[in-house]
MDAnalysis code that builds the backbone (N, CA, C; Angstrom):
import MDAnalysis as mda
import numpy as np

u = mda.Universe.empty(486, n_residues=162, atom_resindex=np.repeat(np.arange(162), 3), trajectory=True)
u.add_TopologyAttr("name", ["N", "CA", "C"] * 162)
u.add_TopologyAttr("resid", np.arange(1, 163))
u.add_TopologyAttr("resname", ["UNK", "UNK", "UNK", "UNK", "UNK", "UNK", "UNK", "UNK", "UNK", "UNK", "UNK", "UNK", "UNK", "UNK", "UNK", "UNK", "UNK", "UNK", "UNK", "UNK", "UNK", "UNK", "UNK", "UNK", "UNK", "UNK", "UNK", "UNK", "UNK", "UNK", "UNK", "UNK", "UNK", "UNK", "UNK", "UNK", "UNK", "UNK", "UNK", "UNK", "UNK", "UNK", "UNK", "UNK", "UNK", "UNK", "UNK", "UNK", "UNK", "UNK", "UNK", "UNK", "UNK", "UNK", "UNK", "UNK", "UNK", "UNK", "UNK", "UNK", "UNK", "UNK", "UNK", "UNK", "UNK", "UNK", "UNK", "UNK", "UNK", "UNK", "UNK", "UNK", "UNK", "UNK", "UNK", "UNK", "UNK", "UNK", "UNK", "UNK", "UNK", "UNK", "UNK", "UNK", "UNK", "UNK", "UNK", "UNK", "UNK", "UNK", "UNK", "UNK", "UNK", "UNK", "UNK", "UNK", "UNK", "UNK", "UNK", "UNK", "UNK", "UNK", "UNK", "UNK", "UNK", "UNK", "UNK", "UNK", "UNK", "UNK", "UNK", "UNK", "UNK", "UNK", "UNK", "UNK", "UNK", "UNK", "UNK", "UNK", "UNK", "UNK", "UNK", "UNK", "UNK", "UNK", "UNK", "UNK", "UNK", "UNK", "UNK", "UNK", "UNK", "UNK", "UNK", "UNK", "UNK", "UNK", "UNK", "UNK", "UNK", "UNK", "UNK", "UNK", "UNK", "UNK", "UNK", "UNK", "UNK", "UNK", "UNK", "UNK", "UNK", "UNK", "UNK", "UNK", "UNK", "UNK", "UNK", "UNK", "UNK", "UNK"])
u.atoms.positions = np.array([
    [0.827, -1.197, 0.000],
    [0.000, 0.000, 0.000],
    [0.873, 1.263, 0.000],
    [2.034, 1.136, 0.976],
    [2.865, 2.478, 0.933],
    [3.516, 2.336, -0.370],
    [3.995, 1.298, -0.997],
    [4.485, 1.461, -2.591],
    [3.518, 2.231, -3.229],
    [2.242, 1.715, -3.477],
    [1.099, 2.291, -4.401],
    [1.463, 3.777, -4.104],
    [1.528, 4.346, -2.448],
    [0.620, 5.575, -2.681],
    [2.143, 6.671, -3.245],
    [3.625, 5.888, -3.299],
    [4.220, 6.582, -3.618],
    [4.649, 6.666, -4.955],
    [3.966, 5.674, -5.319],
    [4.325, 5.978, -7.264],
    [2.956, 6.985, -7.999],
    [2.042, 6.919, -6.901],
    [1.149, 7.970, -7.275],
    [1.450, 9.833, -7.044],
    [2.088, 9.204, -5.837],
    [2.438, 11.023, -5.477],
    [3.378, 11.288, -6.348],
    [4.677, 10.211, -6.794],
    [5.430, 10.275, -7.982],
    [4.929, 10.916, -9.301],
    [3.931, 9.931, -9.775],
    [3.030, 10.769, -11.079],
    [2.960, 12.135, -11.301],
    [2.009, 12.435, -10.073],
    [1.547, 13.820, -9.856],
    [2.538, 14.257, -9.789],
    [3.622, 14.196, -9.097],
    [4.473, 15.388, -9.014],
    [5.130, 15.632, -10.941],
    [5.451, 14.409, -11.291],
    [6.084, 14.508, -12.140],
    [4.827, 15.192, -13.648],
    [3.854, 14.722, -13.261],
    [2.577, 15.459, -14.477],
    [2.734, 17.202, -13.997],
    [2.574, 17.462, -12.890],
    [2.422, 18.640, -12.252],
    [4.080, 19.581, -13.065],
    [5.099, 18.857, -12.728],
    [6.335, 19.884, -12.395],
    [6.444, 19.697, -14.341],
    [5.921, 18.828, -15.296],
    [6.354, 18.742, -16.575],
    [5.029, 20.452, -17.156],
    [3.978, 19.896, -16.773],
    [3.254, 21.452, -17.025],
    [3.463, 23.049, -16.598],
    [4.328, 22.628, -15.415],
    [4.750, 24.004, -14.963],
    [5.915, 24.793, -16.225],
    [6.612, 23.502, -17.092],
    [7.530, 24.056, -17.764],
    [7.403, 24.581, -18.976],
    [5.918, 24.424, -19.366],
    [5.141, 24.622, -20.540],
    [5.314, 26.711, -20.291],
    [5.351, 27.238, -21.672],
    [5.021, 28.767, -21.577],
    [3.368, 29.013, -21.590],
    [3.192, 29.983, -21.145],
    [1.299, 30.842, -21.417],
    [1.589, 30.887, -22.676],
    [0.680, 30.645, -23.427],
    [-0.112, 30.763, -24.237],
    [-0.907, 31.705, -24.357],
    [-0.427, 33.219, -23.888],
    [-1.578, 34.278, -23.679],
    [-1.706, 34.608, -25.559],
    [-3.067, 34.652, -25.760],
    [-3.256, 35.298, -27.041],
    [-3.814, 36.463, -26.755],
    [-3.088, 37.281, -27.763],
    [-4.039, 39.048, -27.538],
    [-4.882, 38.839, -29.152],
    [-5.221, 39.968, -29.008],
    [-6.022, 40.610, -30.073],
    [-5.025, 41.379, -30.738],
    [-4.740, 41.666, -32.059],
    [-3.608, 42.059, -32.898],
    [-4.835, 43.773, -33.618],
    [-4.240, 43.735, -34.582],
    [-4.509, 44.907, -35.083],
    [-5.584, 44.379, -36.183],
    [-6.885, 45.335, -36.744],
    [-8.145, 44.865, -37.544],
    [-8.677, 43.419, -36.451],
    [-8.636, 43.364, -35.516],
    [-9.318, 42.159, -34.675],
    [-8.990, 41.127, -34.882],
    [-7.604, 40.826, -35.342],
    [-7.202, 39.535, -35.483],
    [-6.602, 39.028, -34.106],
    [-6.937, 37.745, -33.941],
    [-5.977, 37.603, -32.693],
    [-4.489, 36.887, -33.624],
    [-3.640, 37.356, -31.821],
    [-2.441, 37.026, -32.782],
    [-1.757, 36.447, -31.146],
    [-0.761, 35.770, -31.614],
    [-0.061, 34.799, -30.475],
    [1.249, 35.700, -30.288],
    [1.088, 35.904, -28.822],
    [2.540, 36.766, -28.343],
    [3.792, 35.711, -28.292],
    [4.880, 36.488, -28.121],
    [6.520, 35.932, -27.764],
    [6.983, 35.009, -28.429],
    [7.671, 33.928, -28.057],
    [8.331, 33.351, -29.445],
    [8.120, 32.375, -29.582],
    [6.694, 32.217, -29.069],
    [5.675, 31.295, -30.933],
    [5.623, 31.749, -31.787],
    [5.412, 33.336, -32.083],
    [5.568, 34.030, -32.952],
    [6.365, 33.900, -33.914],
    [7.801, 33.530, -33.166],
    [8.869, 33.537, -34.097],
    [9.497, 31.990, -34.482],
    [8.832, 31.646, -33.889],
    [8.749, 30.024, -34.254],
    [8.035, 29.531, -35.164],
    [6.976, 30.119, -35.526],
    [5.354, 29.734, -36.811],
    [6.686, 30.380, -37.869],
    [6.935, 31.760, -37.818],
    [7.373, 32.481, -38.967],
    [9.040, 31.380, -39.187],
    [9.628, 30.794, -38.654],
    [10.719, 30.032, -38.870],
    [10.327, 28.811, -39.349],
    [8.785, 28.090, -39.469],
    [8.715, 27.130, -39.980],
    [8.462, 27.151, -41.470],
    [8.305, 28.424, -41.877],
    [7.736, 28.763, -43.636],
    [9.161, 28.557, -44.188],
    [9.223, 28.285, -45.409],
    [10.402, 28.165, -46.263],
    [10.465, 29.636, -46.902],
    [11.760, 29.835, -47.404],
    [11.983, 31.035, -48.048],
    [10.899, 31.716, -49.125],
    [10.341, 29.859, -50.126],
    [9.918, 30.315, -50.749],
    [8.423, 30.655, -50.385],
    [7.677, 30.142, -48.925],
    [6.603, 30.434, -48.620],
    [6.818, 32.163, -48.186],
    [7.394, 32.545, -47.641],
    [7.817, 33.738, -46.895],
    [7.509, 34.521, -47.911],
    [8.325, 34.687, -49.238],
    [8.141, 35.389, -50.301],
    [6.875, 35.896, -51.271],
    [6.401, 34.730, -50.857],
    [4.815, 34.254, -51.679],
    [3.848, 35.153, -50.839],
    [4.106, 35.033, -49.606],
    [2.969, 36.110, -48.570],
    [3.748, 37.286, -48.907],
    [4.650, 37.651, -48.483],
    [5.061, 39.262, -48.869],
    [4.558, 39.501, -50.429],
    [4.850, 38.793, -51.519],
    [4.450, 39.348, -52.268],
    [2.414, 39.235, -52.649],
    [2.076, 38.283, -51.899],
    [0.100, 38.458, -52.248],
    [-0.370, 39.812, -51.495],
    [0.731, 40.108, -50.011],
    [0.322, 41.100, -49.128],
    [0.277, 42.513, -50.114],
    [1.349, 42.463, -50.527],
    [1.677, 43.883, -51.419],
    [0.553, 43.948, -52.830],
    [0.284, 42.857, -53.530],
    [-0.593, 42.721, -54.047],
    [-2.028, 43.646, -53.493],
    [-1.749, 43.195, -52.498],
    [-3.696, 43.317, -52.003],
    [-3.204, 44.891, -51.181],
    [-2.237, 45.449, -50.539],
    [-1.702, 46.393, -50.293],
    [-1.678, 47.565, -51.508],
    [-0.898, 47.352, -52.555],
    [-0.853, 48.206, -53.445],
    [-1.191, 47.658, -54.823],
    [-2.063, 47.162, -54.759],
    [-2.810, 46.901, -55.923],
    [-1.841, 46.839, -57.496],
    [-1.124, 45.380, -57.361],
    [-0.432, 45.273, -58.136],
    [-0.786, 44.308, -59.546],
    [-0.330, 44.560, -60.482],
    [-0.357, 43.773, -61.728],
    [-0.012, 42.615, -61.555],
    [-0.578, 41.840, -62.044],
    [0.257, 40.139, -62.424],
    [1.648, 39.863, -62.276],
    [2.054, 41.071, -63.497],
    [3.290, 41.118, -64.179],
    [4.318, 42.031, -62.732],
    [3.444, 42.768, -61.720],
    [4.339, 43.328, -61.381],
    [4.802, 42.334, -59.806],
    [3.074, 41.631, -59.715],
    [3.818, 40.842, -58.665],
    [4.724, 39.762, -59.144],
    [5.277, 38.992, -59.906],
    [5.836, 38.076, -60.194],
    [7.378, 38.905, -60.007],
    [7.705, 39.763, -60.179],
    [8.802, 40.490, -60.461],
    [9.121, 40.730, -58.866],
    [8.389, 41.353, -58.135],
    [8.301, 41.326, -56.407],
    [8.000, 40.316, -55.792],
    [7.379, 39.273, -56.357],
    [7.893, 37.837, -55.976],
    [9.342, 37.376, -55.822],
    [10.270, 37.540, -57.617],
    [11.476, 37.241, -57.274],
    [12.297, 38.046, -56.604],
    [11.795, 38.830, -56.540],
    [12.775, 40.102, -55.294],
    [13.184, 39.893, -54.100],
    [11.190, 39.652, -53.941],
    [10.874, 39.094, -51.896],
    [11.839, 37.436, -52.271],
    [11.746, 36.708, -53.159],
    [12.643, 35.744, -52.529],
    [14.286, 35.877, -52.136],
    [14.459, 36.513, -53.507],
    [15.959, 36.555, -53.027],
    [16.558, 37.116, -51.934],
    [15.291, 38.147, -51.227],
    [15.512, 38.532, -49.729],
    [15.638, 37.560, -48.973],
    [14.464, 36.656, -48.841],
    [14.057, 35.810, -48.034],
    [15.317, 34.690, -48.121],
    [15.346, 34.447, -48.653],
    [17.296, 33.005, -49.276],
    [18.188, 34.247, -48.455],
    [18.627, 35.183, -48.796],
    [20.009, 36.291, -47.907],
    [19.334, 36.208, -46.919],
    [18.383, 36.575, -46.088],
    [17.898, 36.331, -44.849],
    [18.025, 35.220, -43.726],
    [17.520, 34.019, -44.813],
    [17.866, 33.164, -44.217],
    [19.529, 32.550, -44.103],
    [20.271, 32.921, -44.798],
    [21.583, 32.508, -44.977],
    [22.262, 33.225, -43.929],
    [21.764, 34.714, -43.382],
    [22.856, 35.674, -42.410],
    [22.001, 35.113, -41.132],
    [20.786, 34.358, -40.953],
    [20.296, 33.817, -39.797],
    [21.103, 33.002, -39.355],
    [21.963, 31.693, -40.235],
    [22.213, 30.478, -39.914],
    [24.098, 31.042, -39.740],
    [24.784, 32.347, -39.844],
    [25.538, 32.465, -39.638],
    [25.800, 33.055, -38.091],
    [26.907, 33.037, -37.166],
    [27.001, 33.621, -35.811],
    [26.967, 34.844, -35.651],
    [26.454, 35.281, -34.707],
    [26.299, 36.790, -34.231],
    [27.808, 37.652, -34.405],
    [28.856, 37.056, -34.130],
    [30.052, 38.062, -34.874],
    [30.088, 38.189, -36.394],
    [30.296, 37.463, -36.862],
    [29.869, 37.470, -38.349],
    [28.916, 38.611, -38.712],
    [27.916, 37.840, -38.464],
    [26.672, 39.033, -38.588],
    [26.953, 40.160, -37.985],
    [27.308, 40.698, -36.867],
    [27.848, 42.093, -36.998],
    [28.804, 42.557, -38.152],
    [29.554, 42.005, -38.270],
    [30.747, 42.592, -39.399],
    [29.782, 42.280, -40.601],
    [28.654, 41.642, -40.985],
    [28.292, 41.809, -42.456],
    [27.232, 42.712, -42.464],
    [26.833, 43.274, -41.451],
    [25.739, 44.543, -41.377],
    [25.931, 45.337, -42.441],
    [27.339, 45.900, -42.911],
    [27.334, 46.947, -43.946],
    [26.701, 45.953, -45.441],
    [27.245, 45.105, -45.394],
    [26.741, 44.493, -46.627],
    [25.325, 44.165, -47.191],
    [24.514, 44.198, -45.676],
    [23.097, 43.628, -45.560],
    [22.149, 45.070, -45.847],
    [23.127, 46.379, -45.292],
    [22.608, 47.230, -45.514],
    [22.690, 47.618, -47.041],
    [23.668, 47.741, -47.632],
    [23.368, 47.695, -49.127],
    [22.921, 46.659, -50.067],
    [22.653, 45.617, -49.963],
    [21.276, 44.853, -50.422],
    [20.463, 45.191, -49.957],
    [19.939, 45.096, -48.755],
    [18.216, 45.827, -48.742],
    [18.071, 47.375, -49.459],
    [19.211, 48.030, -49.801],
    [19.037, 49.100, -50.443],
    [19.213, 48.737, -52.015],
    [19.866, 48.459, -52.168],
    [19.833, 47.670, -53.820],
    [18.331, 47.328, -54.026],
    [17.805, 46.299, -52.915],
    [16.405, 45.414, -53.419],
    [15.338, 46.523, -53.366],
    [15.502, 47.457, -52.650],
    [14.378, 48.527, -52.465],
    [14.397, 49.868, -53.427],
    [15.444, 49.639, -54.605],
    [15.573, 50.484, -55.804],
    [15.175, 49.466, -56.880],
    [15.271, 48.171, -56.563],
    [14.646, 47.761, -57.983],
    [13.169, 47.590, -57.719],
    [12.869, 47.277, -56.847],
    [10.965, 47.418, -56.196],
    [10.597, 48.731, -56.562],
    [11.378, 50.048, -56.912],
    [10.737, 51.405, -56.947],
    [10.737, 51.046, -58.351],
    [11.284, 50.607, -58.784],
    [11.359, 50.483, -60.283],
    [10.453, 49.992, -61.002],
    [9.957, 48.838, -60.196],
    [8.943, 48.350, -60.409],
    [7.400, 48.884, -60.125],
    [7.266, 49.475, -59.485],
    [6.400, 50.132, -59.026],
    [5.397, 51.259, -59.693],
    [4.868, 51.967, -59.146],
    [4.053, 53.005, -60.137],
    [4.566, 54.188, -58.780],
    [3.977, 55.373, -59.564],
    [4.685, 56.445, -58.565],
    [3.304, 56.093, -57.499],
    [2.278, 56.078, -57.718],
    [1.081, 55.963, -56.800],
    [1.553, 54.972, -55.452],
    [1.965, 53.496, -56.038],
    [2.832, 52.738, -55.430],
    [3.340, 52.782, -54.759],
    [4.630, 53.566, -54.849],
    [5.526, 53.949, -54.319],
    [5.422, 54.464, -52.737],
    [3.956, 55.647, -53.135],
    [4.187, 56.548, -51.861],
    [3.501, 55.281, -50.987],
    [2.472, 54.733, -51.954],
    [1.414, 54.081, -50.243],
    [2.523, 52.929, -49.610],
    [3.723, 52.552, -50.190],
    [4.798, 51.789, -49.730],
    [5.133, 52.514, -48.997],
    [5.713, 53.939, -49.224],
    [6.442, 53.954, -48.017],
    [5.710, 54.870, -46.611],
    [4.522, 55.172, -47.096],
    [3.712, 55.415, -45.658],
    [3.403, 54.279, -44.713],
    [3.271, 53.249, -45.401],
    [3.006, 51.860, -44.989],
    [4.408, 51.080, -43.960],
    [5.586, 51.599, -44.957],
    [6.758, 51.544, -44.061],
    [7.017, 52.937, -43.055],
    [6.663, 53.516, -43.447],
    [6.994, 54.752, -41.982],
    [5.741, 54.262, -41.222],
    [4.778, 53.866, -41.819],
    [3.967, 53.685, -40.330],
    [4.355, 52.412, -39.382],
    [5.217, 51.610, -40.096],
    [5.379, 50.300, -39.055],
    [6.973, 50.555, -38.137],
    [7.550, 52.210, -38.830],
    [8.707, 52.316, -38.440],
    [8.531, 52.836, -36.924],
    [6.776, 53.746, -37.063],
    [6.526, 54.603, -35.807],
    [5.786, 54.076, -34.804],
    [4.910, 52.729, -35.584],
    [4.842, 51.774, -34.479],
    [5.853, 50.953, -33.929],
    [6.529, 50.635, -34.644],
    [8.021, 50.254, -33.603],
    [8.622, 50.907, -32.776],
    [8.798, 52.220, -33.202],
    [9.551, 53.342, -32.161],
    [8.359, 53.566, -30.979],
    [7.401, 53.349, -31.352],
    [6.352, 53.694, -30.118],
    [6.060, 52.537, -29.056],
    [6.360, 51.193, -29.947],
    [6.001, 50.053, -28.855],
    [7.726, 49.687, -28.106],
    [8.751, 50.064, -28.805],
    [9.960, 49.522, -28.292],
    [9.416, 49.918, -26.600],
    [10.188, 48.359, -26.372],
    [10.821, 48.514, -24.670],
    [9.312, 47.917, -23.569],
    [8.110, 48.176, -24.535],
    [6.500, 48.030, -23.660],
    [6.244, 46.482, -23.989],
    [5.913, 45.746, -22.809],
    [5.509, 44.829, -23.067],
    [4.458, 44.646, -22.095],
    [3.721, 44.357, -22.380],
    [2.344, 44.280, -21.128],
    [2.657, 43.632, -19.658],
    [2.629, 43.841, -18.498],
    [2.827, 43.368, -17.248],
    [4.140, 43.394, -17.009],
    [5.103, 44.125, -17.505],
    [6.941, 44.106, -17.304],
    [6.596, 45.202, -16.360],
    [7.268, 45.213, -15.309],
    [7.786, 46.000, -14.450],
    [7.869, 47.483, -14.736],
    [7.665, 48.390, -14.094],
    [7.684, 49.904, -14.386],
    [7.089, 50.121, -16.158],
    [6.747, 49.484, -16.337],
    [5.531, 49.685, -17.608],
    [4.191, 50.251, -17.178],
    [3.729, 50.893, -17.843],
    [2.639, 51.947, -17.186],
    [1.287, 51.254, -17.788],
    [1.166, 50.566, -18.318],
    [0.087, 50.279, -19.331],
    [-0.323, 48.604, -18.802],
    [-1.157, 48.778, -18.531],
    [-1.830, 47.658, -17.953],
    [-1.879, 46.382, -18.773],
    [-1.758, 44.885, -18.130],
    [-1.434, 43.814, -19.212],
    [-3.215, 43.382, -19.924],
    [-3.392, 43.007, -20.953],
    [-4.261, 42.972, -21.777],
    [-5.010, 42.386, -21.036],
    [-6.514, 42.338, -21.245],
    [-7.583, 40.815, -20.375],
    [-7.232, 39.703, -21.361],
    [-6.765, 38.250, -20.423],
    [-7.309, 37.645, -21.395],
    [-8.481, 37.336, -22.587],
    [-8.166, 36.615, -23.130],
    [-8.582, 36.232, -24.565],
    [-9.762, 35.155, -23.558],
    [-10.963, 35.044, -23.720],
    [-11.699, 33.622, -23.519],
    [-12.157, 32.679, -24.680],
    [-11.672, 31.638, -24.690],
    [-11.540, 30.512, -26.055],
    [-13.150, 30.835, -26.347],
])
């Protein structure tokens, strides 16, 4: 009987202390009412797409964003990939590295963002880059806030109820 009751308290402890190691799962509400999954599930979903899936959404987004031609998404298709392949290639290299190739990364994304103007219409163009200054000023506005962190002023979201 004292065997039994200690491979039971065993269980439990061990069911109990394996769930404690699990992360929340808090989902918020994202922007247009989507919900969207915080911290790095986030960045875990977006690491399971292949280069060439990655490319394929950037370029349907811009599509439906700036109302593009056939002809012009196929062309910003091969663009967004060849980002997406250099992207992934300076990911799988080490953080020293990748510091010292910053200058280089910075002139390809500037290279790739003169042949996209090129492609583009002037109409294009601007709603691109309001679209990029606006995600530049939501970044500068959310850096550093994360809901319930310490000396953060802004109260953590209500949960989500399934």
């Amino acid at each position: 009987m004292k065997k039994l009751m200690y491979t039971i308290a065993l269980v439990v402890l061990g069911i109990t202390s394996s769930n404690a190691q699990e992360p929340s799962k808090r989902k918020v509400e994202g922007r247009e009412g989507k919900e969207r999954i915080e911290g790095r599930e986030r960045f875990e979903r977006q690491d399971k797409l292949t280069a060439e899936q990655r490319a394929e959404k950037a370029a349907t987004a811009m599509q439906k964003k700036l109302a593009l031609t056939d002809e012009q998404k196929q062309k910003v298709l091969a663009i967004e990939l060849d980002r997406a392949k250099k992207n992934e290639e300076w990911r799988k290299q080490d953080d020293k590295t990748m510091k010292n190739k910053m200058e280089e990364r910075k002139a390809f994304m500037t290279a790739s963002k003169e042949k996209m103007d090129k492609i583009l219409t002037e109409e294009q163009r601007k709603t691109l880059a309001s679209a990029r200054e606006d995600v530049k000023n939501r970044v500068r506005e959310n850096r550093g806030k994360r809901p319930g962190r310490p000396g953060d002023k802004t109260p953590p979201p209500p949960p989500v109820k399934n």
